[in-house]
C-alpha positions as CSV (number, residue, x, y, z in Angstrom):
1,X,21.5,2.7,-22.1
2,X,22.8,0.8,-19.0
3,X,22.1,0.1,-15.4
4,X,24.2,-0.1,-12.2
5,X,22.7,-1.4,-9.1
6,X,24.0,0.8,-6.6
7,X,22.1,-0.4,-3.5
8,X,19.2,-2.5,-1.8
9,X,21.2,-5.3,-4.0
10,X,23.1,-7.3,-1.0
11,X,20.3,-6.4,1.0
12,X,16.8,-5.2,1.4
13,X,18.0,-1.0,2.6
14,X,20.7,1.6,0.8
15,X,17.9,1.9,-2.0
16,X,19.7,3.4,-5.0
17,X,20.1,2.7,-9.1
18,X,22.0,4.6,-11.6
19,X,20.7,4.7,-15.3
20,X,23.3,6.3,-18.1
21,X,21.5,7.3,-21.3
22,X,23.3,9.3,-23.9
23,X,24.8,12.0,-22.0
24,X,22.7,11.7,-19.3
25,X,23.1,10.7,-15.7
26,X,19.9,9.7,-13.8
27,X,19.5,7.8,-10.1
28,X,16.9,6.3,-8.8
29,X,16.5,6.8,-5.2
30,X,19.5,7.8,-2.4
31,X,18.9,5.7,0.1
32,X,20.5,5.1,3.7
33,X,22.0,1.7,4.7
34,X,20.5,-0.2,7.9
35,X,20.6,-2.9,10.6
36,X,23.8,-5.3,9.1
37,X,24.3,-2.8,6.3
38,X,25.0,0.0,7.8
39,X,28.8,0.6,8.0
40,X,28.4,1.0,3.9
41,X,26.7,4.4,4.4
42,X,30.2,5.4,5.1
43,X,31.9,4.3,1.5
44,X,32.2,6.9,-1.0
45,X,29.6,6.7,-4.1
46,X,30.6,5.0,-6.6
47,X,29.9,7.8,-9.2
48,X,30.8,11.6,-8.9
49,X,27.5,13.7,-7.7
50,X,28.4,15.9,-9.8
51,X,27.8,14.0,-12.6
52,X,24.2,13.2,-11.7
53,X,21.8,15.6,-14.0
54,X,18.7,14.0,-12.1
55,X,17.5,12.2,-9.1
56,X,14.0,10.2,-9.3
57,X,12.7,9.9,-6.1
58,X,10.0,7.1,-5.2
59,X,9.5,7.7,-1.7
60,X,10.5,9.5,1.5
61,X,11.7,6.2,4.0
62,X,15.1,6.7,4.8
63,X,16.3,3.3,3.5
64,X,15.1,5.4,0.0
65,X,15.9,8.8,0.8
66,X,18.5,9.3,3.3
67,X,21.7,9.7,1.8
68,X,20.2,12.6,-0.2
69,X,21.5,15.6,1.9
70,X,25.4,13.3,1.8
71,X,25.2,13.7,-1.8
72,X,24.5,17.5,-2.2
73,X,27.2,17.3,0.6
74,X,29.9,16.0,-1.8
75,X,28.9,18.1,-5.1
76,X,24.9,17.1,-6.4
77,X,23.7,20.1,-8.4
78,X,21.2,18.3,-10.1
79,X,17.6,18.4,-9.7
80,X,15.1,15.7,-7.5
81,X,11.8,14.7,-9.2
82,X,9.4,13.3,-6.5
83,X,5.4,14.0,-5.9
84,X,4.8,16.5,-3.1
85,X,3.9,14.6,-0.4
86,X,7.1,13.0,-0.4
87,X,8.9,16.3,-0.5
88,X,6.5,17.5,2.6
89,X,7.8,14.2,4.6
90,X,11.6,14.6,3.2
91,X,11.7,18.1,4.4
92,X,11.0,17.0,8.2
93,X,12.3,13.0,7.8
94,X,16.2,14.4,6.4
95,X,16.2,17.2,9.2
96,X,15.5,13.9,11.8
97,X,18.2,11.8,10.4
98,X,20.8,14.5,10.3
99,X,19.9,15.4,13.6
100,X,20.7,11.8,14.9
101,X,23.7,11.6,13.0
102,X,25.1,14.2,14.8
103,X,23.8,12.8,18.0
104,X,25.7,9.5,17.3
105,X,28.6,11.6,16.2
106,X,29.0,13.4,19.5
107,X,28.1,10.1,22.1
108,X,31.2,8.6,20.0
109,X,33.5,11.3,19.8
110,X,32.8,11.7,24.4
111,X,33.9,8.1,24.4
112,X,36.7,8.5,22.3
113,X,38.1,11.1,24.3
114,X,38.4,9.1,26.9
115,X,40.2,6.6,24.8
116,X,41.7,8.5,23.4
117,X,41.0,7.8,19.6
118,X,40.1,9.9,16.5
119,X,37.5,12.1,16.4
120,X,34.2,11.4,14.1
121,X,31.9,13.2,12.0
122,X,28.7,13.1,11.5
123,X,27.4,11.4,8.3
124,X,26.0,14.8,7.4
125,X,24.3,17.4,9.1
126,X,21.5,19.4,9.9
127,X,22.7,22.2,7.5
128,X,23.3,19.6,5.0
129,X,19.8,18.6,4.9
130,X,18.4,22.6,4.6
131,X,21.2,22.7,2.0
132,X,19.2,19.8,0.0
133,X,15.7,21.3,-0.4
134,X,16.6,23.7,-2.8
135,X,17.2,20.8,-5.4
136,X,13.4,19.3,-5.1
137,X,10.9,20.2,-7.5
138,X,7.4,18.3,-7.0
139,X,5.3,16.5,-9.5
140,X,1.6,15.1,-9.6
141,X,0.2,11.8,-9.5
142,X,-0.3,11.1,-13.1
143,X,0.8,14.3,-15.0
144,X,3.5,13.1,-17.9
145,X,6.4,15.8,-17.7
146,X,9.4,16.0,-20.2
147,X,12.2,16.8,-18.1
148,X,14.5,17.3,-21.6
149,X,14.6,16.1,-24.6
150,X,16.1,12.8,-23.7
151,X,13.9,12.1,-20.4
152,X,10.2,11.3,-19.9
153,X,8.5,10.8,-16.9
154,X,5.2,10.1,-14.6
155,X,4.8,9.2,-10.9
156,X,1.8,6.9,-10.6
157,X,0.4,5.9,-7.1
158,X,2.8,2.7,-5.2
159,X,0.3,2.8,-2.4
160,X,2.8,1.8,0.0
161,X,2.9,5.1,2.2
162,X,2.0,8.9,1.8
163,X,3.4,10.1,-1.9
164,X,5.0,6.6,-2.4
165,X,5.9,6.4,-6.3
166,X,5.8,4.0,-9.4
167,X,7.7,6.3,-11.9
168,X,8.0,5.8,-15.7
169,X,10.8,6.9,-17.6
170,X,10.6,7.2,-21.3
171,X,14.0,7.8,-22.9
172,X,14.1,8.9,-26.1
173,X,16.5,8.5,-29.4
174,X,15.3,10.0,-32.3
175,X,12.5,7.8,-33.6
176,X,13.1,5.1,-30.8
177,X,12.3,4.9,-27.2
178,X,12.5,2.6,-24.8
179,X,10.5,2.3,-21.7
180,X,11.6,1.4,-17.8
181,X,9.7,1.0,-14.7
182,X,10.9,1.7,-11.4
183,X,8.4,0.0,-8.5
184,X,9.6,1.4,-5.7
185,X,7.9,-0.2,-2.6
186,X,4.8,-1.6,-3.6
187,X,2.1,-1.6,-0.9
188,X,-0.5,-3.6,0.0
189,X,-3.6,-3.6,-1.4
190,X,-6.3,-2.0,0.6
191,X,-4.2,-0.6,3.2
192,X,-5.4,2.2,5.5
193,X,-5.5,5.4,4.1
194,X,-4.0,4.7,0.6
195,X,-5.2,3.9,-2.4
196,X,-4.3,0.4,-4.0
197,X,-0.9,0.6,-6.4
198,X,-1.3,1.9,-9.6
199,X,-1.3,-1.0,-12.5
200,X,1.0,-0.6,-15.6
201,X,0.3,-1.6,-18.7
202,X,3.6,-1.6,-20.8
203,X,6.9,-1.1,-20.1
204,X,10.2,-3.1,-22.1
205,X,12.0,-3.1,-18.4
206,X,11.1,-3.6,-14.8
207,X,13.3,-2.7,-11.9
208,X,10.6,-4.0,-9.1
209,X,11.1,-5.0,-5.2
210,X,11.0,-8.1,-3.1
211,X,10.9,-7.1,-0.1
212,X,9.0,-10.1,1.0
213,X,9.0,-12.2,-2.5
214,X,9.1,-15.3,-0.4
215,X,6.4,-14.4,2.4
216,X,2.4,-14.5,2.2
217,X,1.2,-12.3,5.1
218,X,-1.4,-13.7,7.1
219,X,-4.8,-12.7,7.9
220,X,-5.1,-9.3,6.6
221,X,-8.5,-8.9,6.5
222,X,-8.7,-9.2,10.4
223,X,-5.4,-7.4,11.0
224,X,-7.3,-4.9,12.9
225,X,-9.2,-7.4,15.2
226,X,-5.7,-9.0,16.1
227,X,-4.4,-6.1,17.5
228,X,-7.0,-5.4,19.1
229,X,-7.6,-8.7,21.0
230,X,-3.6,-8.3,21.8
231,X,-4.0,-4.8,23.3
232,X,-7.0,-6.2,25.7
233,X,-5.4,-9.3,26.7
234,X,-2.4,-7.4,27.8
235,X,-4.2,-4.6,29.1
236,X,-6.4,-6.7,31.2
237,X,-3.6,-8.7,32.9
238,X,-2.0,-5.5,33.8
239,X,1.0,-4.9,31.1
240,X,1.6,-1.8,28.5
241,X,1.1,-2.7,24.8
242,X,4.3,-1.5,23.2
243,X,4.1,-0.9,19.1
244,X,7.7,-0.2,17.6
245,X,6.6,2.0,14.6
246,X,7.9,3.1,11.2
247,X,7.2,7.2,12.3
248,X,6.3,7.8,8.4
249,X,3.2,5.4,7.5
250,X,2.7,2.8,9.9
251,X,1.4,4.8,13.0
252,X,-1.0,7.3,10.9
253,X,-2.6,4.1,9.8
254,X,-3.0,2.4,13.1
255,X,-4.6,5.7,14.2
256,X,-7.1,5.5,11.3
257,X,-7.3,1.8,11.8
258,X,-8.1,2.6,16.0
259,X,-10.2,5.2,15.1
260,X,-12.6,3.5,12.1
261,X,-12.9,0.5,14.8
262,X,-14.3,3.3,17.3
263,X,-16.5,4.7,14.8
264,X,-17.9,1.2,13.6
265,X,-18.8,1.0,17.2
266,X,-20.1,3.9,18.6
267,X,-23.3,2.8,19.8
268,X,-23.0,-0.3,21.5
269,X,-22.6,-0.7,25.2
270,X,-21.2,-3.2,27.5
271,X,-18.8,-4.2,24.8
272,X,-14.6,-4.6,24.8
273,X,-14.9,-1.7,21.7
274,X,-15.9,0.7,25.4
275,X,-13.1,-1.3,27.6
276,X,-10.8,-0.5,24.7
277,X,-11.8,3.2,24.3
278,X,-11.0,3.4,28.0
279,X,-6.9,2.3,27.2
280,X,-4.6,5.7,26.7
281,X,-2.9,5.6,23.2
282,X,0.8,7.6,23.2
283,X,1.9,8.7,19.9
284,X,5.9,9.3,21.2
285,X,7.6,10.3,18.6
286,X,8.3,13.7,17.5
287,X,8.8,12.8,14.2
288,X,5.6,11.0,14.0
289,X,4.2,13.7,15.3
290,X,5.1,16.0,12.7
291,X,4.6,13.4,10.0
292,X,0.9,12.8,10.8
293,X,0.5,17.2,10.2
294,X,2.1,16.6,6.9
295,X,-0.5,13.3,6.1
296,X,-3.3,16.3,7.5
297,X,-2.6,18.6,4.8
298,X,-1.9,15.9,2.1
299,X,-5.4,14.6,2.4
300,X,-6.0,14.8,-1.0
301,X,-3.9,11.4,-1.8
302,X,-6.0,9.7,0.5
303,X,-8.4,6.6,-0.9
304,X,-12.0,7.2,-1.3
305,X,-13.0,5.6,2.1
306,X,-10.6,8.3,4.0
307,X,-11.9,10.8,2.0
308,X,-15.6,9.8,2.7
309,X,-14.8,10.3,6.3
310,X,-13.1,13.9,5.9
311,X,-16.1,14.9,3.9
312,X,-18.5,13.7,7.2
313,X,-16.7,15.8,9.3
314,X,-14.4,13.4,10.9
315,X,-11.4,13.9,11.1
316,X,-9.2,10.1,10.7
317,X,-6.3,10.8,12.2
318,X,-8.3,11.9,16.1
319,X,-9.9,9.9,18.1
320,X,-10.6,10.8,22.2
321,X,-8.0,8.8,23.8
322,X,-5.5,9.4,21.7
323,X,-2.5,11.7,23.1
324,X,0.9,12.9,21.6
325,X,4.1,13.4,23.5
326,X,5.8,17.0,23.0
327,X,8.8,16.4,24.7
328,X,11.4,13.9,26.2
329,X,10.0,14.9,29.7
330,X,6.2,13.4,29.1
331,X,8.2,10.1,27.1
332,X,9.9,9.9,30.5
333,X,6.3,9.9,32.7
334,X,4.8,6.9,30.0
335,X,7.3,4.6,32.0
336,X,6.8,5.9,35.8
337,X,3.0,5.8,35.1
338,X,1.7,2.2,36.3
339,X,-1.4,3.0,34.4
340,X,-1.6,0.4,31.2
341,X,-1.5,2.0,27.9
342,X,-0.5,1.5,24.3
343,X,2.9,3.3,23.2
344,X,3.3,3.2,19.6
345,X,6.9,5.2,19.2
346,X,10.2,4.8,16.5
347,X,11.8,3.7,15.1
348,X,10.0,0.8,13.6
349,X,13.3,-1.0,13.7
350,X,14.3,-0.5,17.5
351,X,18.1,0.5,16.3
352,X,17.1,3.9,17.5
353,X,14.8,6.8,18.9
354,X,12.4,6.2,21.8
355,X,11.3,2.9,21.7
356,X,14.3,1.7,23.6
357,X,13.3,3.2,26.4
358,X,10.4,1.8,26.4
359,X,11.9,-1.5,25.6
360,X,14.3,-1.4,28.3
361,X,11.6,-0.8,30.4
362,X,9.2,-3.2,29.2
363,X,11.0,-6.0,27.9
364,X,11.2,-7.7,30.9
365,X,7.8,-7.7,32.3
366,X,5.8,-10.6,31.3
367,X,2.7,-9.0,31.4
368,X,3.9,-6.5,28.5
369,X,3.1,-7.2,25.2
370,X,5.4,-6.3,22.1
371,X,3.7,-5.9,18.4
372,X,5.8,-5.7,15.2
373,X,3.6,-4.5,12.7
374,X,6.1,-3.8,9.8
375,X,9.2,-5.4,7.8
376,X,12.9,-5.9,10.7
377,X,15.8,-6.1,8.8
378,X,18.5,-8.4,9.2
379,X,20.7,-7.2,12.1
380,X,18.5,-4.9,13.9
381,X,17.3,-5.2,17.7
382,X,13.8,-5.5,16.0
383,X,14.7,-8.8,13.6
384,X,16.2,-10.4,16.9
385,X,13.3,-9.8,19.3
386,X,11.0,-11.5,16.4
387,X,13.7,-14.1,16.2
388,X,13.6,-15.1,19.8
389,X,16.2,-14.0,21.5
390,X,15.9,-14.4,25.0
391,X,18.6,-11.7,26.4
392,X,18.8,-8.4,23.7
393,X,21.3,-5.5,24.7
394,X,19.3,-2.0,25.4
395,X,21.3,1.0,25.7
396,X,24.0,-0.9,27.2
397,X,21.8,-3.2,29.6
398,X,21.2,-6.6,29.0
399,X,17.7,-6.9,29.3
400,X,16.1,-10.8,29.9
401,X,12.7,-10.9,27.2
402,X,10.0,-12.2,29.3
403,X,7.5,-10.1,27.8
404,X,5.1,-11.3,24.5
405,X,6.5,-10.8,21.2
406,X,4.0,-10.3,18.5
407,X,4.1,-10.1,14.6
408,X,0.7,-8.3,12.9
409,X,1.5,-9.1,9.8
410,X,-1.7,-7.6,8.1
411,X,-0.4,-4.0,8.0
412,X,2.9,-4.3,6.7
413,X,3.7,-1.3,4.2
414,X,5.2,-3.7,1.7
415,X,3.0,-6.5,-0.9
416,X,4.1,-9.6,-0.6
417,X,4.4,-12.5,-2.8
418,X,1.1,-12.6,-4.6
419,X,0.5,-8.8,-4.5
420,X,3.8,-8.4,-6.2
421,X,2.9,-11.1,-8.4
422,X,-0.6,-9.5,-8.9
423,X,1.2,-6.3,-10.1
424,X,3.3,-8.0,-12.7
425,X,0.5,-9.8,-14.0
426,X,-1.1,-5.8,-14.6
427,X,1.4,-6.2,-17.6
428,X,-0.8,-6.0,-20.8
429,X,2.3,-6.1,-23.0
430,X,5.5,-8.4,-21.2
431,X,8.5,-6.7,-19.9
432,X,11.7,-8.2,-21.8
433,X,13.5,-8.2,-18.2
434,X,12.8,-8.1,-14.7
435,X,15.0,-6.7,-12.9
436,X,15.0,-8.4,-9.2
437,X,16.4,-5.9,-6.2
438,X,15.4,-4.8,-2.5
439,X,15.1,-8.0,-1.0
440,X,17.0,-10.7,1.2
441,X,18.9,-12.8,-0.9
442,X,16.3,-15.7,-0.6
443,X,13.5,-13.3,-1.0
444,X,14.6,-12.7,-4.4
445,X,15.4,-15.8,-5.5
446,X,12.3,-17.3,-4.8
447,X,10.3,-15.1,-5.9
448,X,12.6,-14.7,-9.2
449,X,11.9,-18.4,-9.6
450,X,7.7,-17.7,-9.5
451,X,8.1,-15.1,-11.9
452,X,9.7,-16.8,-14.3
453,X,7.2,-20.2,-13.6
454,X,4.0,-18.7,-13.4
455,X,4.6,-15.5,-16.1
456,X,7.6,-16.8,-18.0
457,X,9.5,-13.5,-17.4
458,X,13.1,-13.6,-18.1
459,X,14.1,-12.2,-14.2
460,X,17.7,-11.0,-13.4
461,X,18.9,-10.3,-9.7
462,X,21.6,-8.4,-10.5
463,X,25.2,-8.0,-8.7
464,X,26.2,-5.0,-7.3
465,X,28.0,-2.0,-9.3
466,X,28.1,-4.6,-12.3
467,X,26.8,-2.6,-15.5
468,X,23.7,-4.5,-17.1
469,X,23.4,-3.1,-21.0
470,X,19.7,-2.2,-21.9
471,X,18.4,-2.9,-25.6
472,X,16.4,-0.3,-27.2
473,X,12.0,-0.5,-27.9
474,X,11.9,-1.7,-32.1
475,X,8.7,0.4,-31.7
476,X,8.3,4.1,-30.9
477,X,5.5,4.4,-27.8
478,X,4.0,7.7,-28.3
479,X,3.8,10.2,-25.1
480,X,1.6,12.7,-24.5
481,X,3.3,15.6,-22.2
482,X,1.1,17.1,-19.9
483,X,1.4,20.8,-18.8
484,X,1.2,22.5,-15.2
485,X,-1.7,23.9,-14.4
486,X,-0.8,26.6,-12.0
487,X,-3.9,27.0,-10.4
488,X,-4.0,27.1,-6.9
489,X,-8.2,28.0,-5.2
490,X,-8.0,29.6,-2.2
491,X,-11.6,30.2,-0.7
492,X,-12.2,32.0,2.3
493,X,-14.8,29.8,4.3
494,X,-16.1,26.5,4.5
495,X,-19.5,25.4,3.4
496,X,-20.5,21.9,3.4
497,X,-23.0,22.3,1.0
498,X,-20.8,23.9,-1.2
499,X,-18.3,21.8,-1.2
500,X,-20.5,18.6,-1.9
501,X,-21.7,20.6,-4.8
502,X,-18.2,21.6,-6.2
503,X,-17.3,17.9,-5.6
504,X,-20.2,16.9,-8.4
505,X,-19.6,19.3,-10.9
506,X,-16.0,18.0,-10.6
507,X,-17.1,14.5,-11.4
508,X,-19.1,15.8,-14.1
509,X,-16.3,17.9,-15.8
510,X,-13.9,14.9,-15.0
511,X,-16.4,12.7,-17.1
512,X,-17.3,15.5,-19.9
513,X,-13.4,16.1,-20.4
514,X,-12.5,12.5,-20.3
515,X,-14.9,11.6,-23.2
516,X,-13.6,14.8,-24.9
517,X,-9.9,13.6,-24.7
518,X,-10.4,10.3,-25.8
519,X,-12.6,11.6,-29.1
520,X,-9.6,14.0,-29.7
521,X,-7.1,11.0,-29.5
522,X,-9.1,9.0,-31.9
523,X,-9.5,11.9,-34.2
524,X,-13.5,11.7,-34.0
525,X,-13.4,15.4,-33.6
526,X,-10.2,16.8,-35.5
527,X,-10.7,20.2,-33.8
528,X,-10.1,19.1,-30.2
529,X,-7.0,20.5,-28.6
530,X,-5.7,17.7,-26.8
531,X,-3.0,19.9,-25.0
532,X,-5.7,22.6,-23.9
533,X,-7.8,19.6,-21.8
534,X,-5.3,18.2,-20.5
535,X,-4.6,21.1,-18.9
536,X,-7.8,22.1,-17.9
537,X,-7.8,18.7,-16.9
538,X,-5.1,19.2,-14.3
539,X,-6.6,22.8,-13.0
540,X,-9.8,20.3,-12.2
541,X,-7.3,17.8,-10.0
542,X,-5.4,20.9,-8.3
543,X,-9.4,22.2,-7.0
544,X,-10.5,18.4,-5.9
545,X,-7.6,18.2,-4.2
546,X,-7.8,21.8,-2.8
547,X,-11.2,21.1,-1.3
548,X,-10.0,18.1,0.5
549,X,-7.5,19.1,1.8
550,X,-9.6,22.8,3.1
551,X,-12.2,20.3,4.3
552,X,-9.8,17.9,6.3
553,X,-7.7,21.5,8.0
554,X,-11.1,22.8,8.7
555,X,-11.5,20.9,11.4
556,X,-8.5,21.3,13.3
């Protein structure tokens, strides 16, 4: 088997990995180049998508998923594991970024024109994202599936946003496997909405981020309470609370984050949680918009506390003064309105979208606030606003920053040093190699160097499009395949009572099977079928997650 590290190796974006094995062909991730990187979007890939058999998919950000629809463009038959929530965001996030490619496309192609230069084309295009769906098929959170006879694979939780994905990938050789793990981004423990990243136990190699291997963010646990005090202060002295926002993650959780500070204060009076409930918030994005639907029918990934509050009744992602933009009209009014509000709007990175408007016509005012609240990469308006640059360029203005600059660290998407640590340490059996990507290059040395201190983990950060040889397991690790349950319940009205009920006599079958499975496994009770409850195991998962999700639409 070997590796070549395709992309998010000179940089933190471009997210992609090619494994050969046997016969195989397998990547890891597509991903689209931004901020400083971006002119390599354009460079052909360096192996024939033709040749690709599969695509493994951890996640739906475009700096993971965007060059997807460009490689079915130049000859990817293949097929693209991911879990469904992922494909749900994919189907609307690829549609967005083909649709401002071809914006870019035709703004260049006016001004050459005039110049009289050559004509551009769009990276890809709308079509060429509709073209793509067709090669998706969706997998479960923890259901094992043999893709051949070579290939084994499971997508475990990441928690870093909706459907994010740990995979494992079992490859096989006769009597021999060997075992590598992909991290993907890994999230933050106890983030909004999602559950904490899934430990694992064994693996002989690691491909892992680093996102921010060198940083510690600060002050998570009052993350919420920060913002908060920002959004009054500003409010108060007259100035709109601008929030440049990833579209895909980051708002839906400052909505449920806005929205469980509400709750946890309904009752009091005379209090800044009432001034606050007083402040419009504008969701204007329409791609956050359609992204926080998708989060509404995927309800059943949610972590217990989100699902707690479904089951109450209340819906997470609604709250009374919160308001969504429908068209580039009402995004207009935000910035004739003298009222204060808080915007949140994308991209989360300010190279594009909405929130330059509203920069350009906020930057300058030194009663505005601005609040970062996720991960700028190196060349983007975002990383030079948090630098301190005092005069940024804004759709061709240049714009003097006298407005407040803020970084909430505490809800980044991303772990950073000591969760990443944290998850390596999860390890019950030590990885032979670590392999080091998606970070800045002193992001991954650093944190390269505390691996290899603190767990003695032999770390390489590799080079790009350099082939790193893999040795094969000495031991075979036996897999259990799971199979598709196929069951889908469809009930026709909702019944809280019910549903609480059904809910316990899940847990109870979840508990009986469990103890049934794990007799089987130890051959206490030869004449268990392990194959038959693990799949009555799965038809259990498909109606919990079912009910959620019927629960959380029921109240739309």
């Amino acid at each position: 088997m070997n590796i070549r590290f395709l992309g998010a190796v000179r940089g933190v974006t471009g997210s992609s990995h090619l494994i050969q094995y046997k016969d195989k062909k397998i990547l890891l991730d597509c991903g689209m180049y931004q901020g400083k990187d971006e002119d390599y979007n354009i460079d052909e890939f360096e192996v024939n998508p033709g040749d690709i058999d599969y695509l493994l998919l951890s996640h739906s950000h475009i700096d993971h998923s965007g060059r997807i629809p460009l490689l079915v463009k130049k000859g990817f038959k293949g097929t693209i594991y991911c879990s469904k929530s992922t494909y749900d965001l994919c189907e609307i996030m690829l549609l967005d970024s083909a649709h401002i490619q071809e914006t870019e496309a035709e703004w260049k192609n006016k001004k050459a024109l005039r110049q009289g230069r050559k004509l551009v084309e769009p990276l890809y295009t709308q079509k060429d994202a509709l073209d793509s769906y067709q090669y998706f098929k969706t997998v479960q959170y923890d259901q094992i599936v043999a893709i051949d006879d070579v290939l084994t694979v499971k997508f475990n939780d990441a928690g870093h946003i909706l459907g994010s994905s740990i995979i494992e990938m079992w490859f096989s050789d006769n009597n021999e496997r060997v075992k590598l793990v992909y991290s993907g981004d890994i999230g933050m423990s106890e983030k909004p909405l999602l559950n904490n990243p899934s430990v694992i136990e064994k693996a002989d190699y690691v491909i892992m981020e680093a996102t921010y291997g060198e940083r510690v963010h600060d002050d998570i646990e009052h993350r919420t309470e920060e913002l908060i005090n920002i959004i009054l202060k500003t409010v108060r002295r007259g100035g709109n609370v601008i929030i440049p926002s990833f579209a895909v993650g980051r708002t839906q959780e400052i909505i449920y984050e806005l929205n469980k500070y509400y709750d946890s204060h309904l009752n009091e009076i005379g209090t800044k949680e009432n001034e606050l409930k007083k402040i419009p918030v504008y969701i204007d994005s329409p791609l956050a918009v359609k992204a926080t639907e998708v989060f509404k029918r995927n309800a059943n990934v949610f972590d217990d506390e989100a699902r707690g509050y479904i089951m109450k009744g209340d819906n997470p992602l609604e709250f009374e003064n919160l308001h969504y933009t429908h068209n580039a009209e009402e995004s207009k009014q935000l910035n004739i309105s003298k009222e204060p509000k808080i915007i949140i709007s994308a991209s989360g990175m300010c190279d594009a979208g909405r929130i330059k408007h509203h920069l350009k016509h906020n930057l300058w005012r030194k009663e505005c606030s601005i609040v970062f609240v996720g991960y700028q990469a190196e060349g983007t308006l975002g990383r030079r606003l948090l630098d301190g640059e005092k005069n940024v360029k804004v759709l061709g203005e240049n714009i003097n920053v006298y407005a407040e600059i803020h970084n909430v660290e505490g809800f980044s998407g991303h772990a950073d040093k000591y969760g990443l640590l944290n998850w390596l340490k999860g390890f019950k059996e030590k990885p032979k190699g670590v392999f080091i990507v998606h970070g800045e290059q002193s992001a991954k040395e650093s944190f390269a160097k505390e691996v290899k201190e603190q767990l003695k983990l032999n770390c390489i950060i590799p080079e790009y499009n350099v082939v790193y040889d893999i040795k094969k397991s000495v031991v075979a690790e036996a897999v259990q395949e799971s199979k598709e349950a196929g069951f889908v319940l469809r009930p026709r009205g909702i019944n809280e009572k019910l549903i609480n009920k059904l809910l316990t006599e899940i847990e109870e079958l979840k508990t009986v099977f469990d103890v049934a499975v794990e007799r089987a496994k130890n051959h206490v009770d030869k004449d268990m079928d392990i194959e038959q409850y693990k799949k009555i195991n799965n038809i259990i998962i498909d109606l919990e997650n079912d009910i959620i999700n019927l629960t959380m639409l029921s109240g739309e």
